[in-house]
C-alpha positions in Angstrom: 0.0 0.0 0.0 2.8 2.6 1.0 5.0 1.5 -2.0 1.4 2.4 -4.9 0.6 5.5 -2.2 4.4 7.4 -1.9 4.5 8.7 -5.6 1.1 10.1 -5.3 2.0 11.7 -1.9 5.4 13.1 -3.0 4.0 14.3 -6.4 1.2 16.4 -4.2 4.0 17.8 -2.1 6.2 19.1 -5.1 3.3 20.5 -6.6 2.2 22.3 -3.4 5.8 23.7 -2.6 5.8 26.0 -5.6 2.1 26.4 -6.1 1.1 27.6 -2.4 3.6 30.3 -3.3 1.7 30.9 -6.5 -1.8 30.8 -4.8 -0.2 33.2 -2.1 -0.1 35.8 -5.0 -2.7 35.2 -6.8 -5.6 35.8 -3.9 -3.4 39.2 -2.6 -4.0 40.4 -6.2 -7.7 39.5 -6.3 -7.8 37.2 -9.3 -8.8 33.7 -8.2 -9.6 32.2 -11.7 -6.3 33.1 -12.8 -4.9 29.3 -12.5 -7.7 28.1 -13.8 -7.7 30.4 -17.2 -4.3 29.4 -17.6 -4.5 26.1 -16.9 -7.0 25.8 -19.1 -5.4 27.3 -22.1 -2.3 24.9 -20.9 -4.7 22.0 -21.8 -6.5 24.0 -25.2 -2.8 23.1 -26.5 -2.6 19.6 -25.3 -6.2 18.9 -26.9 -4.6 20.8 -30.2 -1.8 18.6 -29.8 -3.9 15.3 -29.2 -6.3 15.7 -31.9 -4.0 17.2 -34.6 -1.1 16.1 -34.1 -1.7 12.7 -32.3 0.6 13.8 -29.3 3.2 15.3 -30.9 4.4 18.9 -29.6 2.1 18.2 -26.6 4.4 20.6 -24.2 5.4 22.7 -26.4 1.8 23.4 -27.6 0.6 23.5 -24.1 3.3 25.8 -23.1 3.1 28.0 -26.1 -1.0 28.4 -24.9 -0.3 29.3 -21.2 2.1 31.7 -21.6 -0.5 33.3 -24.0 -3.2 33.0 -21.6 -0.4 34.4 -18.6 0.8 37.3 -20.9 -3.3 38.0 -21.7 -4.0 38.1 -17.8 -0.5 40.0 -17.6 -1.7 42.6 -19.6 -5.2 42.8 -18.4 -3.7 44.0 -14.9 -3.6 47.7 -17.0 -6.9 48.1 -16.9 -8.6 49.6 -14.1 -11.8 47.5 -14.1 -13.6 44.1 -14.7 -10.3 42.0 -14.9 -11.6 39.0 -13.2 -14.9 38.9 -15.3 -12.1 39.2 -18.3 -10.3 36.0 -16.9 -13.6 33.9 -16.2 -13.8 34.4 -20.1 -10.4 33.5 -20.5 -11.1 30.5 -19.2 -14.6 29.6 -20.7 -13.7 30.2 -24.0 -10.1 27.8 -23.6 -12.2 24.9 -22.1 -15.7 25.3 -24.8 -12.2 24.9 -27.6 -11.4 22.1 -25.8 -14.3 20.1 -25.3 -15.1 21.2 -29.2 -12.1 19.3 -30.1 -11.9 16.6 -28.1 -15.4 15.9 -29.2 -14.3 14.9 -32.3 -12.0 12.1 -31.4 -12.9 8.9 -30.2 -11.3 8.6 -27.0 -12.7 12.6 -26.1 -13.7 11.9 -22.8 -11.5 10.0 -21.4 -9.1 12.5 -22.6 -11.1 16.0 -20.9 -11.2 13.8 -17.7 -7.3 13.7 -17.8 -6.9 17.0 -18.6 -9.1 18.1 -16.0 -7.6 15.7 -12.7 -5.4 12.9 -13.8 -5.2 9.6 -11.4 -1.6 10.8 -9.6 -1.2 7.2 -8.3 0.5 5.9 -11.4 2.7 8.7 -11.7 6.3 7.4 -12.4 8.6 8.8 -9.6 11.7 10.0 -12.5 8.8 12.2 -13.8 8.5 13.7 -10.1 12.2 13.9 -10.0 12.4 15.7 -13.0 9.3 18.1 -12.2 10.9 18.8 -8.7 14.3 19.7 -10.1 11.8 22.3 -13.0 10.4 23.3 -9.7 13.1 24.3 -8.1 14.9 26.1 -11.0 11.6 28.0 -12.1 11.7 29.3 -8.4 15.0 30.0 -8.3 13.9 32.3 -11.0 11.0 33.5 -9.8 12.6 35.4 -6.7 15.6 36.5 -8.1 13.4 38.1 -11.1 10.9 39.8 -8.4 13.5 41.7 -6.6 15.6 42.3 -9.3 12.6 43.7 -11.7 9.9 46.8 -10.8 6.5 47.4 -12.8 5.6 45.7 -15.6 8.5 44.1 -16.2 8.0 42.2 -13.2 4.5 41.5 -13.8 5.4 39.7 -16.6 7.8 37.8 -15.6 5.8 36.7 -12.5 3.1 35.3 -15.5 5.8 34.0 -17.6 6.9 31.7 -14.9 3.9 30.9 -13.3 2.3 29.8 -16.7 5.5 27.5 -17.5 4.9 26.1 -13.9 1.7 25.5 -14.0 2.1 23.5 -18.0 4.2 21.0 -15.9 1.1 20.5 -13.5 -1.2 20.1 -15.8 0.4 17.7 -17.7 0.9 15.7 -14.5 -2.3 16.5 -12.2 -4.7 18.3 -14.4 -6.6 21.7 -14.0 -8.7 20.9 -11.3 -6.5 19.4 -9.4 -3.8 22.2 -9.6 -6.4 24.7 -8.9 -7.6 23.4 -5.6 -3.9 23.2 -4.7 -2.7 26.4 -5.6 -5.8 28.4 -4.1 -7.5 26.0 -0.9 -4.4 26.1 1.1 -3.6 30.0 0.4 -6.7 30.6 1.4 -7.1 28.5 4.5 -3.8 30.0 5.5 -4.7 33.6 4.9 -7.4 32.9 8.2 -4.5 31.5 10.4 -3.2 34.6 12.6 0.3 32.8 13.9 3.3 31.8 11.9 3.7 31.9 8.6 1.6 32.1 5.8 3.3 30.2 3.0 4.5 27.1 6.2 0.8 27.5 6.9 -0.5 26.6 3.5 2.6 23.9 2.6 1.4 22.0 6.1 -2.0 22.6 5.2 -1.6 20.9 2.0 0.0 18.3 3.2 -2.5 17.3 6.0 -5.5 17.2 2.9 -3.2 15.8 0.7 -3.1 12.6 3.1 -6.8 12.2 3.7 -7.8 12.7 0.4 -5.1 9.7 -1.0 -5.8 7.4 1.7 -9.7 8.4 1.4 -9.7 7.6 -2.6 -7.2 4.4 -2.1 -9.5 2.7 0.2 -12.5 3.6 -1.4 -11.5 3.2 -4.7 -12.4 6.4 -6.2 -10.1 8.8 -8.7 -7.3 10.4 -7.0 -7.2 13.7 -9.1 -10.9 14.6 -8.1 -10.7 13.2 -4.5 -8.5 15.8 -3.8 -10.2 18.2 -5.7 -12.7 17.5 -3.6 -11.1 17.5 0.0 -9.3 20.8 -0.9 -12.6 22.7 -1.5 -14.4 21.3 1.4 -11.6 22.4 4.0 -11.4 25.6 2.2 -15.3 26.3 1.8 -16.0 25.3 5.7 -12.8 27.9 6.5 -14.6 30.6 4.6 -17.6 30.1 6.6 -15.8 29.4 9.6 -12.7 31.7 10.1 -13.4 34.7 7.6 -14.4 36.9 10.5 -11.0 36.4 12.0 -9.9 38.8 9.3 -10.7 41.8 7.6 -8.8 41.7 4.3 -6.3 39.0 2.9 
């Protein structure tokens, strides 16, 4: 059981070491669908790939796309108004392309379902290796390019990187999934008065992450949604729970 659990486990704690950060962010600047939008557009170029191409260019297409869609959102942080209604958008439009697509192939579903929260059991553990290592390097990057840069500039390269970070989770998690880690233990953490808020969320993570794998082992139910699912209940009952205990995030 430990031996078919660990990669899932490990796999949910690289993806919550960068991504907490990312969630962090992405709730001070007030634009929640953010991961999703970009995410999604990450998996409009898999589904181009898939269908088109037969899986051929599959990262570089689903890069290519979310750094469009992050460069888009980038952009959008100009304007003075409606930027989050401009996201939601984003993101509707990227998944109606890719259910239009997959659609047409024969294996469609089974293929949205993927994109959307893949089964993280059977991930191989030299594809976590090698995501941990991208990790690492892309936030290497990311804090020497936020205290070296000011303005825009920074903006976008905040985007940049987040967008190639989050193409490596959707490949291996799916949108979903990478969603309700990067924004339920942000939030949960932004309520918790002592310590640190990025600890807070990494140990909050962690804690879900465990129930929801052992939850969807022994009841036999897909991984990538199980979490999912555990990750917005925690967070919902916090909102109702502990929002009082502060004023703004």
């Amino acid at each position: 059981m430990i031996e078919l659990l660990f990669p899932a486990f490990l796999l949910s704690i690289v993806l919550l070491g960068i991504h907490s950060y990312f969630g962090i962010e992405i709730i001070k600047r007030g634009i929640i669908f953010t991961d999703l939008a970009v995410g999604q557009m990450s998996a409009m170029g898999a589904a181009i790939s898939l269908f088109f191409f037969e899986g051929q260019y599959l990262y570089l297409l689903s890069l290519l796309f979310a750094l469009i869609g992050g460069l888009l959102i980038a952009f959008s942080e100009k304007k003075e108004n409606f930027q989050e209604a401009f996201i939601g958008l984003l993101y509707a439009f990227s998944i109606s392309v890719v259910f239009i697509i997959l659609s047409k192939s024969p294996h469609g579903m089974e293929q949205f379902q993927e994109l959307m929260a893949s089964d993280i059991l059977f991930t191989p553990l030299e594809e976590i290796y090698k995501v941990a290592i991208t990790y690492s390097l892309l936030g290497l990057l990311l804090y020497f390019s936020q205290i070296k840069t000011k303005g825009f500039l920074k903006d976008i390269m905040f985007f940049v990187i987040f967008s190639a970070t989050v193409t490596s989770s959707v490949k291996l998690a799916g949108v979903l999934t990478v969603f309700a880690l990067l924004i339920a233990p942000a939030l949960i953490s932004t309520y918790i008065k002592k310590g640190y808020r990025l600890i807070n969320a990494w140990i909050i993570g962690i804690l879900i992450n465990l129930i929801s794998i052992a939850v969807s082992y022994n009841a036999d139910l897909p991984t990538g949604y199980t979490i999912v699912m555990f990750h917005s209940i925690f967070a919902i009952l916090s909102f109702f729970i502990l929002e009082k205990s502060v004023k703004t995030v």
